[in-house]
N, C-alpha and C positions, 0 to 999 in steps of 0.2 A: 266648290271644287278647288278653294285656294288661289293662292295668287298665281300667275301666269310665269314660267320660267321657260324660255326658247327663242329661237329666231326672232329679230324684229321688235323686240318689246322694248327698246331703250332703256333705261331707269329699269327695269326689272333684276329680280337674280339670277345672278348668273345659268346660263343654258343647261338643259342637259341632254346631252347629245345621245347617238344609240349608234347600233349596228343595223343592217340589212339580213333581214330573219333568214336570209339564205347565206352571209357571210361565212368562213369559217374562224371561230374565235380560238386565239392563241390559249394554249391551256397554264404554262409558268404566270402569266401577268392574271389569269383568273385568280389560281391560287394565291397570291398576293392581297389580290384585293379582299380577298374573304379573311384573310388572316388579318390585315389591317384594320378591317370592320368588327374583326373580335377586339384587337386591341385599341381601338376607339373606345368601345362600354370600359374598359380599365383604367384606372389613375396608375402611375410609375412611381415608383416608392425607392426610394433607393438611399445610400449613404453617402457620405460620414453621416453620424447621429447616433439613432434610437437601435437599439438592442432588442426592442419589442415592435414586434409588428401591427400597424394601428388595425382597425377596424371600420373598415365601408360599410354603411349603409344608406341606399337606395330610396330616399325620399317619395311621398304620394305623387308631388308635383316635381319628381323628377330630379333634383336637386340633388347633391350626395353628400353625405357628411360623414368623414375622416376624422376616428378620435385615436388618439396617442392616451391610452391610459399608464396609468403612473400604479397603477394596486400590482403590488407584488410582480415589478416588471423586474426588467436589468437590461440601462441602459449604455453602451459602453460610453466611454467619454466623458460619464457625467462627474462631480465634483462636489462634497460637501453634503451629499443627500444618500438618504437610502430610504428603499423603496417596499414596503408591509402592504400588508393587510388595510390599512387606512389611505394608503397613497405614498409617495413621495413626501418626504420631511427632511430637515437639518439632521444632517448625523448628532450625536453628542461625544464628548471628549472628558474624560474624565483626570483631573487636574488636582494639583494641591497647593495651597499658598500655605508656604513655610516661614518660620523664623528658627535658626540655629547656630548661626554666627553672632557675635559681639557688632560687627556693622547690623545686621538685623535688627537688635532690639533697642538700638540708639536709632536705625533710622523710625521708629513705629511710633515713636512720642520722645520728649525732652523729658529723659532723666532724671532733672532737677542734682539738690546735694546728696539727695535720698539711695540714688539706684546706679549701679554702675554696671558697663557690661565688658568690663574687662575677663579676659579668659574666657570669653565664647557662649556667656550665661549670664543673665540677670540674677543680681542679688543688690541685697543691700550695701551700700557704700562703707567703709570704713573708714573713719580718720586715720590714717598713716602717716599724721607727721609723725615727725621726732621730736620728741619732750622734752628729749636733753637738751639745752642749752652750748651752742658750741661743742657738739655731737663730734664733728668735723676734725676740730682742732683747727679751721682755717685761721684763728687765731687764738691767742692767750687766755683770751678773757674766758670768764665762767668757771675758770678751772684754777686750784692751790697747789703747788709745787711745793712740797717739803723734804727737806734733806734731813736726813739722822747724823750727819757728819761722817767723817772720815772720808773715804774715796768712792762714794756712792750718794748719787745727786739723781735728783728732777727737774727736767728739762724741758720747755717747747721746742720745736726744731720745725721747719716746714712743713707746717700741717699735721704733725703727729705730736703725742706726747711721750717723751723720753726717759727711762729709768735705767741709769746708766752706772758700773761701774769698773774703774780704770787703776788700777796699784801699780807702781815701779817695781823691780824686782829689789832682793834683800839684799842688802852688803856683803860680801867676800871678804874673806883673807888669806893669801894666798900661804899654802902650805909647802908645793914642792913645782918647779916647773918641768923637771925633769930633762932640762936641757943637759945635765950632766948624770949620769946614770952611775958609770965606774965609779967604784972607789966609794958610794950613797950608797947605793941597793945592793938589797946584796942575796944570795938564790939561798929558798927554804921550800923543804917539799916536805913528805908524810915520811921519808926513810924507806920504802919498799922500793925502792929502785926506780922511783919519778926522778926526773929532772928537771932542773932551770936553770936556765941561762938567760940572765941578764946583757945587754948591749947599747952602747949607745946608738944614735939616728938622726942622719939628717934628712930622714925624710921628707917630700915637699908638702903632703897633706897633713904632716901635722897641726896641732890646734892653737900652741901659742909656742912663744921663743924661739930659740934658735936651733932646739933639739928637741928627741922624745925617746922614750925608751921602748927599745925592741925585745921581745921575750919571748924565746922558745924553752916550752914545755914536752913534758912527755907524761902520763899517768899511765899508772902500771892495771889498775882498779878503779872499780867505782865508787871506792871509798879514798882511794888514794886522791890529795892535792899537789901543788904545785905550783910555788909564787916568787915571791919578791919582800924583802922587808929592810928596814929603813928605823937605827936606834938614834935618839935624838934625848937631847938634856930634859928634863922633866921641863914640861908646859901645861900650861889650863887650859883645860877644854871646856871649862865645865859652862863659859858663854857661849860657847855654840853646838846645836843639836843638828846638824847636818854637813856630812862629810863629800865632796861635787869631785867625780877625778873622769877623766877623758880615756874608755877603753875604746880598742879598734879588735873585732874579731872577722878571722876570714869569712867569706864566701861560703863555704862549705869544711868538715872533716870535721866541727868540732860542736854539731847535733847534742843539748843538754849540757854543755860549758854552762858552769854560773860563776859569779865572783862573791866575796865577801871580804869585810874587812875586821881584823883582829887586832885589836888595843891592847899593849901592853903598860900598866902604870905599878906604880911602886907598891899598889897592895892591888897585883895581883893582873890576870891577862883573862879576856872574853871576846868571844867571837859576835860579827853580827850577825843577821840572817844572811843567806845567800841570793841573790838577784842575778837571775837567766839573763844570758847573753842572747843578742841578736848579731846580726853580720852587718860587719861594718861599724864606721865608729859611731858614739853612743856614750851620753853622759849620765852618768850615774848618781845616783843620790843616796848617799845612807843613811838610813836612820840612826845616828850616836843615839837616840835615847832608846834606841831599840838593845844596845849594847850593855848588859846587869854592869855596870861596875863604875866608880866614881870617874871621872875624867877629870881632876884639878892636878893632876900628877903624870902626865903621860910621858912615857919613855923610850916607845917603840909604835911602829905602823908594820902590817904585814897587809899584801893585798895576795888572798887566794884563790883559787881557779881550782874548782872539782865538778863532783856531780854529775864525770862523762863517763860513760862507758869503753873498758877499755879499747884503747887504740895506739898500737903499735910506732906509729910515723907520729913527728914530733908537731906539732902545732904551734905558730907565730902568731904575738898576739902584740899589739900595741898598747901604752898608756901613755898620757898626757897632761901636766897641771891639775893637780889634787888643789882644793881649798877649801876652806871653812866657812858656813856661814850660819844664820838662825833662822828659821821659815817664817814666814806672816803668818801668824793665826789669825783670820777679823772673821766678824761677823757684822755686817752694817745693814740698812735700809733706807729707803727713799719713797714717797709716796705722792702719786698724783690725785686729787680730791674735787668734786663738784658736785652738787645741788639741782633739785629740779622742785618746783612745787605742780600740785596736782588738787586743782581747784570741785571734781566731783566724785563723786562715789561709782566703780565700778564694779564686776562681778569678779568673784572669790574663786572664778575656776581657774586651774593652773594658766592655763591657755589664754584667757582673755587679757593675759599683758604677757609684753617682751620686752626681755632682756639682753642684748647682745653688742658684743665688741669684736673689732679685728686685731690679732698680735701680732707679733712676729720677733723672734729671737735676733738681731744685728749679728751679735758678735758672742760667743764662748768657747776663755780660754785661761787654762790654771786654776780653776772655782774649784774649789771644794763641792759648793751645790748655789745654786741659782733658781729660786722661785717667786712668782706671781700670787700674789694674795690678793683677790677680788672680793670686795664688801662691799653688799646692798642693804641699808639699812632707812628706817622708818619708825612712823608708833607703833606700824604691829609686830616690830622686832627687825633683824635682820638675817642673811644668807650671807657667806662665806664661802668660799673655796680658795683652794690653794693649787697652783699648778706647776709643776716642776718643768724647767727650760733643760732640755739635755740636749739638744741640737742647734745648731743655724739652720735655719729652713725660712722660709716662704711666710705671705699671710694667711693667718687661720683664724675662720669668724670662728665666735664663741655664742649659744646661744642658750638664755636660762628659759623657762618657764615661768614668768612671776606675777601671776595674776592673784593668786592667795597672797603675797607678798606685800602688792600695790592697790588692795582692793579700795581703802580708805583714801578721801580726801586728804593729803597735808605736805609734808615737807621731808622731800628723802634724798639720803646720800649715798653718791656711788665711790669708792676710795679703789686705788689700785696700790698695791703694796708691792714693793722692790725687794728682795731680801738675797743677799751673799755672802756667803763664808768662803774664808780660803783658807790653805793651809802649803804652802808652796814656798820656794826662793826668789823662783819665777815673777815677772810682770803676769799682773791676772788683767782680764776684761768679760765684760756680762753686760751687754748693751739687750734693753728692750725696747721695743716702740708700740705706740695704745692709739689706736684710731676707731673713727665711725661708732663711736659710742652710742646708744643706740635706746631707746623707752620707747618702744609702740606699746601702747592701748589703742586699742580701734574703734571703741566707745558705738558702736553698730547700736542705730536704734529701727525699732518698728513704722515701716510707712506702707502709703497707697499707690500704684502704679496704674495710671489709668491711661492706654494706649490710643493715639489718633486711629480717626477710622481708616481702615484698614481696602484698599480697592483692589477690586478684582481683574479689568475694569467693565463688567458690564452686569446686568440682574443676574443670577445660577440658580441655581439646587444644592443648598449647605446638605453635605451629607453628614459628615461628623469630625470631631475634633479630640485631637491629644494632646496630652502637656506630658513632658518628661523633667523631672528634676530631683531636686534632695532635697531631704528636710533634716538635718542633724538633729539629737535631742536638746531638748529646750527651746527649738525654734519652732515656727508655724509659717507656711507657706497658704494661703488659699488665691482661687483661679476660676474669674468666671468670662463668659462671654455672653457676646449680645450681637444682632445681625441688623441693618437698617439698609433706607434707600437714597440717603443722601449725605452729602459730606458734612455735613452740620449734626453730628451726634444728638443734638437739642431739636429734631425734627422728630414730630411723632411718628416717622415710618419704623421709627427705634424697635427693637421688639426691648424687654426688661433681659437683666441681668441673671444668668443662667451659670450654678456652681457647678465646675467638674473636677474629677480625682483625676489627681494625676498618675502616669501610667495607666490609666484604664481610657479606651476608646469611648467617644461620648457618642451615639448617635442624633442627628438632626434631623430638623425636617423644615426647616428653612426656608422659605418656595418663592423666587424670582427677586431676591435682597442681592445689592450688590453689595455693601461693605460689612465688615466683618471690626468689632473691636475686643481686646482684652482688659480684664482689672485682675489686677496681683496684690495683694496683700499678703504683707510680709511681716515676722516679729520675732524677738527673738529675746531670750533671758539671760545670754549670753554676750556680754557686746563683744566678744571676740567673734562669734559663728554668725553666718546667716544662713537662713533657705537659699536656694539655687533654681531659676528653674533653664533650663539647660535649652528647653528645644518647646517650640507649641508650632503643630500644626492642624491645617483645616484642608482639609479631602470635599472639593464640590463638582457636579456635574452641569457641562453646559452644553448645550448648541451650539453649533458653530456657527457663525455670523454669517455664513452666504451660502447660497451651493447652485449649481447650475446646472442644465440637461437640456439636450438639444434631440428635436425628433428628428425622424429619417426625413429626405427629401419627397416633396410630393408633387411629383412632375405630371398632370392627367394625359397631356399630350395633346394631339390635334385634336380632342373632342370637346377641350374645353372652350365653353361661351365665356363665362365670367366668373371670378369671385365673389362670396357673397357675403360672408360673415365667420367674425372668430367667435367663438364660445370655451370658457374653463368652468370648469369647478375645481373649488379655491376659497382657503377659509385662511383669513388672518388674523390671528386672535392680537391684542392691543401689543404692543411694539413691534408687529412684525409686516410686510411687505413683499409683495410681488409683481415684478416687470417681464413684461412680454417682447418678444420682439420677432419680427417675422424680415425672414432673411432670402434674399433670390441671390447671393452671388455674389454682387454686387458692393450691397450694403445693409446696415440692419436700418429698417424704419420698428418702430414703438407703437403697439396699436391697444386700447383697452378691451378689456370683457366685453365680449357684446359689441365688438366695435363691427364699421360695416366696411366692408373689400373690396366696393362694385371699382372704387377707382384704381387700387390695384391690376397692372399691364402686366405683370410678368407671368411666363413660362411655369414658373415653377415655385414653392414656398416651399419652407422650414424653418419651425417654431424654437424658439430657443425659450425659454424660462430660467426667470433667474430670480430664487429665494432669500428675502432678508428677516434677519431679527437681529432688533436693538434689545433684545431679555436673553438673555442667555438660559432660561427657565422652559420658555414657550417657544413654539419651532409655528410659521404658517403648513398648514397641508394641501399639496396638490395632489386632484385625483387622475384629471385629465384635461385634454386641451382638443378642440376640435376645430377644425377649418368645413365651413359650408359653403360646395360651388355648383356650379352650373353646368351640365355637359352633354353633348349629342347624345343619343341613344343610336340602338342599330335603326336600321329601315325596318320598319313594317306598313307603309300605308305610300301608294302612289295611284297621285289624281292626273290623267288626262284632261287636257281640256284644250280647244281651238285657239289657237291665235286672232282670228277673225273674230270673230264673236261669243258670246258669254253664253250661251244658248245651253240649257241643260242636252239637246239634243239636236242632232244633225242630221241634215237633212241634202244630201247631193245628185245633183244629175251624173247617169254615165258619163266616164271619164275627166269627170270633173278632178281636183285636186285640192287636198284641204290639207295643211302643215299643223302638226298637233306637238304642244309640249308636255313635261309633265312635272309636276309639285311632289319633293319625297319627301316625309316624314316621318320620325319618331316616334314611341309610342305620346310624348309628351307635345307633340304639333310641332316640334323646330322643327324647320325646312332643312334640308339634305341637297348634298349633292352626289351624286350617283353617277361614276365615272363611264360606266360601260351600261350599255341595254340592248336587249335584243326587241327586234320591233314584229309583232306578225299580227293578221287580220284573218279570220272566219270569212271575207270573201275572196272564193276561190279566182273570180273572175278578177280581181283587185291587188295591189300591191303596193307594199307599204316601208321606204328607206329613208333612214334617218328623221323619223319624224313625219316624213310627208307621205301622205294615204294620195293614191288615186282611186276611185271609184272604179267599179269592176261589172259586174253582173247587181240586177238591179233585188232588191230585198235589204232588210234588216240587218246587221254587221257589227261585228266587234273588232275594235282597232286597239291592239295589246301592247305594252312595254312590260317587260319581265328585268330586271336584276338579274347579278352573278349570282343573288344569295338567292333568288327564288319567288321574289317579290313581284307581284302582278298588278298594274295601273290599266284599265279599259275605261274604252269612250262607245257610245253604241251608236250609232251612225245609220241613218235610210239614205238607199239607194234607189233612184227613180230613170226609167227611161225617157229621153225626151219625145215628146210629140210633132211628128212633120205633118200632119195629114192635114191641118188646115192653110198650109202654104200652097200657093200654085205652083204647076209643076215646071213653069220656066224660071222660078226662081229657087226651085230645088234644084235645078241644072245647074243653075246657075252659082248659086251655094256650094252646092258639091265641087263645081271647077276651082272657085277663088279657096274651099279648104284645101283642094291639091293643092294649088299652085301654094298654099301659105303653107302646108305641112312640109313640100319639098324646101320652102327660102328658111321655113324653122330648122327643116335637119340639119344642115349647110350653116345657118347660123350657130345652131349651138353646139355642131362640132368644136366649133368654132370659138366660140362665145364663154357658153356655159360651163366649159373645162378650162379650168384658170391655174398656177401656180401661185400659191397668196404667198408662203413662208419657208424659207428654207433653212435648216440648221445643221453647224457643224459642231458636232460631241467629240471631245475627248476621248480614250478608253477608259479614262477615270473617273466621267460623267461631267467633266468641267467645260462648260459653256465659252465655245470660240471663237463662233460668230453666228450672228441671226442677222438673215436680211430679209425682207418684205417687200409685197407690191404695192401693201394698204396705204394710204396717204397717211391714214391718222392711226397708225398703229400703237399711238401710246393711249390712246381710251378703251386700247380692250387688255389693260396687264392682266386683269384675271382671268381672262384669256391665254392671255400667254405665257404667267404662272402655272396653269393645269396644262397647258401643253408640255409646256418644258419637263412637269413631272413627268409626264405619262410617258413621253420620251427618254426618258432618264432610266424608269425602268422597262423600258425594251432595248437599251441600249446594253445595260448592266445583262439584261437574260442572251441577247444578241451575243458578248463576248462569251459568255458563259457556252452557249452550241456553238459547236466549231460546225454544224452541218450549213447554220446562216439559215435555216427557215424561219426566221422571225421577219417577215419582211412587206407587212401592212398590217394594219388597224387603223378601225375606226374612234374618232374624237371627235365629239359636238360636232355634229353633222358633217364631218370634214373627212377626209380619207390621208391616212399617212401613210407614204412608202419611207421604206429604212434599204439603204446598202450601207453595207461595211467595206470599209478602206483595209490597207494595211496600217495604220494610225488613227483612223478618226472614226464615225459614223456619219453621215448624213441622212437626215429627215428633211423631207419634203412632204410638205401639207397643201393638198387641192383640194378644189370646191367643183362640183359638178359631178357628173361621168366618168368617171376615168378612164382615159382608151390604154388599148393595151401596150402603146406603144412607149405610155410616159416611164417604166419599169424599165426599160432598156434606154430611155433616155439619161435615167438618173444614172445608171450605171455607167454609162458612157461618161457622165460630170464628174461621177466621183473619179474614174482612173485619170481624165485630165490634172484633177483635184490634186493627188495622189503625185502624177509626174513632177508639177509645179511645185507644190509645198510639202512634199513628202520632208524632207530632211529639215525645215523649219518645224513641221510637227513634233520632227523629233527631240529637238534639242527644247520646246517650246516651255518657257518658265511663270506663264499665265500672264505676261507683258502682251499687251496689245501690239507694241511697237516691232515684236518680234515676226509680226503677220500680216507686212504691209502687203498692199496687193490686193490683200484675201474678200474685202470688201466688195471692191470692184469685180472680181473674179464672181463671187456667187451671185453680184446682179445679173449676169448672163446667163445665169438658167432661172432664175426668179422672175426677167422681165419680157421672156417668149414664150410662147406655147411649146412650141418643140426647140429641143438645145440640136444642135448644131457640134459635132465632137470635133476635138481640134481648136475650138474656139477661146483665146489667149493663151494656146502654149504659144511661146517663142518659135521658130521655124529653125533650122537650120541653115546654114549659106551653101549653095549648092557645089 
């Protein structure tokens, strides 16, 4: 029949109380209880977490187990994973380890003299010094200065080299200053009606002495002239070829004016050519040799002005200091010179040597012409150029090609040649300056480039790899690679060396290597050129190192007994990992496969999983993750059985009385506690409340407990009449008188007696517990007592405010009777034992409006502080510790 659960049993479980099969049962607090008995059988699932709804199933023995699977879910929240056909895995990331910078492929391996990565490319290094010796000019040495004489020299000068030439201008003799005009000069024109008029001048701009002569003209034509002339005793001209005289012409009006000058000697007069005027003054030069005719006998000077178109308005024109002199003809040179030896053989392409120098003109001024003569020569001959200075300007690099030039071993010269002609009166100047003189051969030869390995940092998936570069003709670039598992290239995890083209995509198949190295090999027939390779990279796929997923919460609820066990499935292929960890709230504890939960306390679980891989190749798989617990089932089985005795059957005299409990169970045997019951018995003569049967009419009997849900527990009970007939009949009198007199002192006592007030409680309207006071002595060894009450009260309180009609105003709990009045702020429960007369319903009412007058406005304000509800204690022992309350009792009076 189970274990015993009722009245009386100490140490047993908790009671289960019923109703009186004639009660009327409240219908809100039924419906409650049915619905909570549904959600008993349910776990509570709930978030943050899992995106995927797990899956319950209902164990043989009762047990349940809750799996989160991970195959083609979607969990929000999660990180790092994604979820197929196989389960939950590492996402992967598809990535590239590049080289394309000049830091790149110096940081990848030491260069050596071989490889350089200037300009954002590996190639081979070139020699760039300078071969010249004292290239610079930061000093003298290395280099020959030679002069040709005369006023054209070579020079050092601060760092440069100097080819220089400087001439004083030519001697004078003065022919006329023209400080006195009158009475000298005298006016000559063509005869068509031109004029001249001579004057003297002291104007201030003139150019020498103390006068100059003023001359207005007039031309009639464009053929007509108009001048000035000047006879003088026969002189030699014939030492000097240049005639220098000082014109001034306006501003404007006299557009196509030229002058010339005309010799008159004793055999015979010739004009020179004519020379265009500009405005303003302006020295002239003539060419005498330009003039046919002998000059040892000269007799006369004429200076003409033609060549205008006619103009009406007369034209002023100035002159000043005629003289004579002879021009410098020269032609000179000056050369700078130096050496270089060239101790091997290189290639004959134009390109694989340089040649170059910076110029720069200083100074030109009165040259005839001024040129640069550059000469490269050697045993395979020499180059030449020649370059004309016609400006002052700036520096300007010069640069040859001379690899055909310099292809041979031996001993060559560089020469710079000075060269100036003049032909002037004038001071001349023709300064050059020769710097950075310059012999690159780059002597580029063929090597090996073998890169450190190369980290990723973890195992991948090489998928494939590209080289871009140049290969110029005559050169050769080749490019292999090779993948390993350790930073020591001399470990056999190596794979060998693998060739790829460059520009073409190489595919791999590389599976869980973490380093990656390159070899380049490079050569070239050209020591000027090299291959290039501009850019290599490698495209791999990995795993991501971690990812994590958390399932929904799994709250069973009040049905749960205990936790039982974790269980996954869960594969970790070699470098990978997986930790669990199961979480209530609080905090995460760490629990393995397989691990066991019994000592697990909490409410509630939620699994969090969290994925590692040290291979960036291989990912671990989760499929799923299940938690096994323990949990109440609904009621389906309730045992009857006596408190007195263990007896499969019972056996009672009329009127006798027998207190029966009962055991609920599960379909799986845990015991139950079954808040509400209805009690009835098949004897009609017999009655049966809260548990306790009286015997009735004598026969056979069924004594019932029924559930809200439906549930039926019987005990089957004989009833027997007792026997008088062999007593005598004066102690049957006498029996019959002492059971009056002991039935009248019973009614009177358990008026009295057997109706008690044990516990009374004042609720909130928010269901918050305000005071409990008691009659029990030891009312702290029944708290599960007065945990189930408190609830049971809690919701008839809650249904209480809910009808404003207030018929919610008894039930029965564990054998006990509860009345409920409502206040205007509170509730009050009062729980009795016995009979209840009808008077305690109007008693309580009467407590609570006391209740009400006294602590109304302390309820109101009341913030769950005890201290706010002094009084209230002592107040509700006065209905707790009498049979009947007394109204009136602890209000204050008023003063009359």
């Amino acid at each position: 029949m189970g274990r015993g659960l009722g009245p009386g049993t100490g140490g047993d479980p908790p009671a289960l109380g019923g109703n009186e099969e004639h009660a009327m049962r409240p219908k809100t607090p039924a419906l409650s209880i049915v619905v909570l008995g549904l959600l008993l059988a349910l776990p509570i699932l709930s978030g943050p977490g899992g995106g995927t709804d797990p899956v319950v199933v209902t164990n043989p023995d009762g047990t349940k187990t809750v799996t989160w699977s991970f195959v083609n879910g979607s969990y929000a929240g999660s990180s790092g994973l994604v979820f197929g056909a196989e389960g939950a895995r590492l996402d992967v990331q598809d990535e590239e380890l590049s080289l394309d910078t000049g830091s790149d492929f110096e940081a990848s391996g030491d260069l050596g003299l071989n490889f350089s990565a200037e300009g954002d490319r590996l190639e081979l290094r070139a020699n760039e010094s300078n071969r010249m010796p004292e290239g610079t000019f930061d000093t003298s040495a290395s280099w020959s200065y030679e002069t040709g004489g005369g006023n054209t020299t070579a020079s050092w000068d601060a760092g440069a080299g100097v080819l220089a030439h400087a001439s004083s201008a030519a001697p004078v003799s003065p022919f006329d200053t023209f400080d006195h005009v009158v009475g000298w000069w005298n006016s000559t024109t063509s005869g068509d009606g031109s004029t001249s008029i001579p004057r003297d001048s002291l104007a201030p701009d003139r150019k020498e002495g103390s006068g100059m002569m003023d001359l207005e003209i007039q031309l009639q034509s464009s053929t007509s002239y108009a001048g000035v002339w000047r006879s003088i005793s026969a002189q030699n001209w014939s030492v000097y070829d240049r005639l220098l005289v000082w014109i001034m012409a306006p501003s404007s009006g006299w557009e196509g004016l030229s002058t010339s000058v005309w010799l008159q000697t004793t055999g015979g007069a010739e004009l020179s050519p004519a020379v265009p005027l500009a405005a303003g003054w302006q020295e002239l030069v003539i060419d005498l040799d330009s003039i046919p005719i002998a000059r040892d006998a000269v007799v006369g000077v004429q200076l003409r002005f033609s060549d205008m178109p006619p103009f009406q308005q007369p034209i002023f024109l100035g002159a000043d200091w005629m003289r004579l002199s002879r021009s410098k003809d020269l032609s000179e040179w000056a050369s700078i010179s130096g050496s270089f030896e060239k101790d091997f053989d290189s290639s004959s392409d134009p390109w694989s040597a340089r040649f170059a120098f910076d110029w720069r003109t200083a100074s030109l001024a009165n040259v005839t012409s001024a040129s640069l003569l550059v000469n490269v020569s050697g045993l395979g001959g020499f180059r030449e150029v020649r370059y004309p200075a016609t400006q002052v300007g700036g520096w300007t690099r010069f640069l040859w090609p001379a690899g055909e030039l310099l292809a041979e071993r031996g001993t060559y010269r560089i020469a710079f040649e000075w060269d100036v002609t003049t032909d002037t009166v004038y001071a001349a100047s023709a300064d050059m300056r020769i710097d950075n003189v310059t012999i690159l051969i780059p002597d580029i030869r063929g090597a090996v480039f073998t890169s450190r390995p190369l980290d990723v940092p973890l195992p991948v998936t090489w998928l494939s790899a590209l080289g871009i570069g140049a290969v110029p003709p005559g050169t050769y670039l080749g490019l292999e690679i090779r993948f390993g598992n350790a930073s020591d290239d001399s470990d056999l995890s190596w794979t060998g060396f693998e060739g790829i083209l460059l520009g073409t995509p190489r595919s791999l198949s590389a599976l869980g290597l973490r380093y990656a190295q390159f070899r380049v090999t490079m050569d070239t027939s050209n020591s000027s050129e090299s291959p290039a390779l501009d850019s290599l990279s490698f495209a791999y796929r990995r795993h991501v190192a971690s990812g994590q997923v958390d399932t929904s919460i799994l709250a069973p609820g009040p049905s749960l007994l205990g936790w039982r066990r974790f269980l996954v499935d869960f594969d970790a292929p070699a470098g990978g990992a997986g930790t669990f960890e199961l979480r209530d709230g609080i905090g995460p504890v760490s629990v393995l496969p397989g691990g066991d939960l019994s000592s697990f306390d909490m409410p509630s679980l939620q699994v969090r999983v969290t994925v590692r891989t040290a291979n960036g190749s291989v990912t671990p798989t989760i499929r799923s993750v299940s938690i096994l617990y323990e949990s109440l089932g609904p009621l389906v089985r309730m045992e009857l059985y006596s408190n007195r005795t263990s007896a499969g059957r019972l056996t009672l005299f009329a009127g006798e009385t027998e207190t029966f409990s009962v055991a609920a169970f599960d379909e799986y045997d845990h015991p139950l506690s079954v808040p509400f019951l209805s009690w009835s018995t098949t004897d009609d003569g017999g009655r049966v409340q809260n548990g306790v049967y009286r015997a009735g009419n004598a026969g056979t009997w069924y004594v019932n407990a029924t559930s809200l849900g439906g549930v039926t527990g019987s005990v089957l009970v004989t009833v027997r009449l007792r026997d008088f007939a062999a007593l005598p009949l004066e102690w049957i009198a006498l029996l019959a008188a002492g059971v009056s007199a002991v039935a009248y002192a019973a009614y009177v006592t358990a008026s009295r007696r057997l109706f008690a007030t044990d516990d009374v409680f004042v609720i909130a309207k928010d269901g918050r517990l305000m005071m409990h006071n008691t009659r029990r002595l030891r009312a702290d060894r029944d708290e599960d007592v007065f945990a189930g009450m408190l609830t049971a009260i809690n919701a008839f309180v809650r249904d209480s405010f809910r009808e404003e009609n207030g018929s919610l105003r008894r039930f029965e709990f564990e054998g006990k009777t509860v009345l409920l009045e409502r206040g205007a702020h509170v509730v009050v429960a009062a729980i009795h034992t016995g009979r209840v007369p009808g008077w305690a319903a109007a008693d309580l009412r009467a407590f609570v409006r006391d209740l009400e007058a006294r602590f109304g406005a302390a309820f109101l304000e009341w913030n769950g502080s005890p201290e706010d509800l002094v009084g209230l204690k002592e107040f509700t022992g006065l209905f707790v510790s009498r049979t009947r309350y007394r109204a009136g009792n602890g209000i204050p009076r008023r003063a009359a």
